[in-house]
N, CA, C and O of each residue as an XYZ file, in Angstrom:
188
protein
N      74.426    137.695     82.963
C      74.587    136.305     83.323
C      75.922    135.817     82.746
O      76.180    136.082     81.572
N      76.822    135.093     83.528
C      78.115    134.849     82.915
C      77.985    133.614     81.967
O      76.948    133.253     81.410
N      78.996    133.132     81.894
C      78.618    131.590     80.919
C      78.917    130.798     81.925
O      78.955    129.736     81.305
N      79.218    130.451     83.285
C      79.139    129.288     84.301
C      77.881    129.194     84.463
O      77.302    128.116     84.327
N      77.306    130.233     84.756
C      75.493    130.298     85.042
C      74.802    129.632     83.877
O      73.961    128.750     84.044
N      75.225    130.134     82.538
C      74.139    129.948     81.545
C      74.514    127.971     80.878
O      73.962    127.189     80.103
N      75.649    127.961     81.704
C      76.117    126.230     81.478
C      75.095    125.175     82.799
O      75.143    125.307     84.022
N      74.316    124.260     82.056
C      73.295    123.341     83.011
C      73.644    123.040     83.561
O      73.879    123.666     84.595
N      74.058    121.591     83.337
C      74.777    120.632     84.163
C      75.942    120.109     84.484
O      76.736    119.999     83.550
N      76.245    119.792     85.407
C      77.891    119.551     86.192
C      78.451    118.550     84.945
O      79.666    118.371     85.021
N      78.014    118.098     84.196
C      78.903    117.413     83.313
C      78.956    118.866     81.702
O      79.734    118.869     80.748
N      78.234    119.507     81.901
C      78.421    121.396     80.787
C      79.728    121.779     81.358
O      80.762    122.007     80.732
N      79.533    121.817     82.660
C      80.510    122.759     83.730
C      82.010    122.145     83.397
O      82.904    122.774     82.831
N      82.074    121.111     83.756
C      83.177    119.926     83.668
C      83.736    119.847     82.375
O      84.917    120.193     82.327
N      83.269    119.523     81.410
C      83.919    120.329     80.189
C      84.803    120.999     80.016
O      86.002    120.856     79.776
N      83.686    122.293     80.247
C      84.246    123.757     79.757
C      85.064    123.869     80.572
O      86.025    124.379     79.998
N      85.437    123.614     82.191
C      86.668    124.040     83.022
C      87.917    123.222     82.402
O      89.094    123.580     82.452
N      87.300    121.799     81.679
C      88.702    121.251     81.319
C      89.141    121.820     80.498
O      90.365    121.797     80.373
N      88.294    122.610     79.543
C      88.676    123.242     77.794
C      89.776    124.219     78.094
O      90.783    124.346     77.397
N      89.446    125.069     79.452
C      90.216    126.284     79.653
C      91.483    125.805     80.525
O      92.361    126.528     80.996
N      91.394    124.799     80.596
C      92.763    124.155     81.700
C      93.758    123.727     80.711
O      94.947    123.968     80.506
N      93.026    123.148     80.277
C      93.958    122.613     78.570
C      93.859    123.578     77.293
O      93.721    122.912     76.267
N      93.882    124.586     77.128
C      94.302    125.869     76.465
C      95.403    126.494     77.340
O      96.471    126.846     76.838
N      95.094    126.652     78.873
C      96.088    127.378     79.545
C      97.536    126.289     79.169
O      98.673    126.572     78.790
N      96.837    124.909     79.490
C      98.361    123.930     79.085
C      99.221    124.645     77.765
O     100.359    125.115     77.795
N      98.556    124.583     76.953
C      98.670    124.974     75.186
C      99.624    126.487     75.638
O     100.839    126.688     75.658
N      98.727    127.161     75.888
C      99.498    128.535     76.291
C     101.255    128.458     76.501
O     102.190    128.797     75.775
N     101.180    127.910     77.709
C     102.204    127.626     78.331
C     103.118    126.632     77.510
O     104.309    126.923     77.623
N     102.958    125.935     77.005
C     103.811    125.035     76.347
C     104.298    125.918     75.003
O     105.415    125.761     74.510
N     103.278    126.899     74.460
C     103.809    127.410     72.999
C     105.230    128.735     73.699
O     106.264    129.103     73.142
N     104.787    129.038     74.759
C     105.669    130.067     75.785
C     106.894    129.527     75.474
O     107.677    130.155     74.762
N     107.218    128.203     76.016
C     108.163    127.719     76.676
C     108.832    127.407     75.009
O     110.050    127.524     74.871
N     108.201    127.119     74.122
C     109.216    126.764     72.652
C     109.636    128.359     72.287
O     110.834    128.638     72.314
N     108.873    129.172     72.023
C     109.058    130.620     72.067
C     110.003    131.392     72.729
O     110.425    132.244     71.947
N     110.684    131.499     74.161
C     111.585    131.694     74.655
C     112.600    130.961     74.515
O     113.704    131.411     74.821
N     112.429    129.430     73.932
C     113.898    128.786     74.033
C     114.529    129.213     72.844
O     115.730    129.406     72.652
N     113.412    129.358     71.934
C     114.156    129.666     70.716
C     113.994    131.210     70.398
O     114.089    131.600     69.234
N     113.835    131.774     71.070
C     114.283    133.645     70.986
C     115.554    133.340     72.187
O     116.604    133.722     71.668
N     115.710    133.027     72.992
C     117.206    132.841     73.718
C     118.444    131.672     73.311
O     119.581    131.567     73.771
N     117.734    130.848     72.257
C     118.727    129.645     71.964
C     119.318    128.824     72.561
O     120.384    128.278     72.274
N     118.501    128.659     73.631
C     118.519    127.814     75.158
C     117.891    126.259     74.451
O     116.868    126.319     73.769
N     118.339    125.388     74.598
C     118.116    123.813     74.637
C     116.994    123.729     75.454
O     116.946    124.176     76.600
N     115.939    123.064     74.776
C     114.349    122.808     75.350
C     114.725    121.782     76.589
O     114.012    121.776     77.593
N     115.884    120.908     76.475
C     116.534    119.701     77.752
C     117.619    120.086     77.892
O     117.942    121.093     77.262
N     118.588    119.438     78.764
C     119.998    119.463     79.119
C     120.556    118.132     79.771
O     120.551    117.694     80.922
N     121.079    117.632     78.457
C     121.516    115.972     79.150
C     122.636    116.419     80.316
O     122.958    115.336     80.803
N     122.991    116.911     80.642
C     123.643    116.813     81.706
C     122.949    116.860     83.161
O     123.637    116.758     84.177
């Protein structure tokens, strides 16, 4: 049984899809400081 199954109700479900949407955010954002600063690339560019 996976854990979508063993989650009740659409407000269990709703949650947990946001938890993993907003970790993937997290993911991605620690990426993006991580490459700027292993390449020494400016996180912006006022120009």
């Amino acid at each position: 049984m996976s854990i979508w199954e063993k989650l009740g109700s659409f407000e269990e479900k709703d949650v947990w899809d946001a938890d993993k949407v907003d970790e993937l955010g997290e993911v991605g954002l620690s990426r993006a400081f991580y490459m700027r600063g292993e390449t020494g690339l400016p996180l912006y560019d006022l120009n």
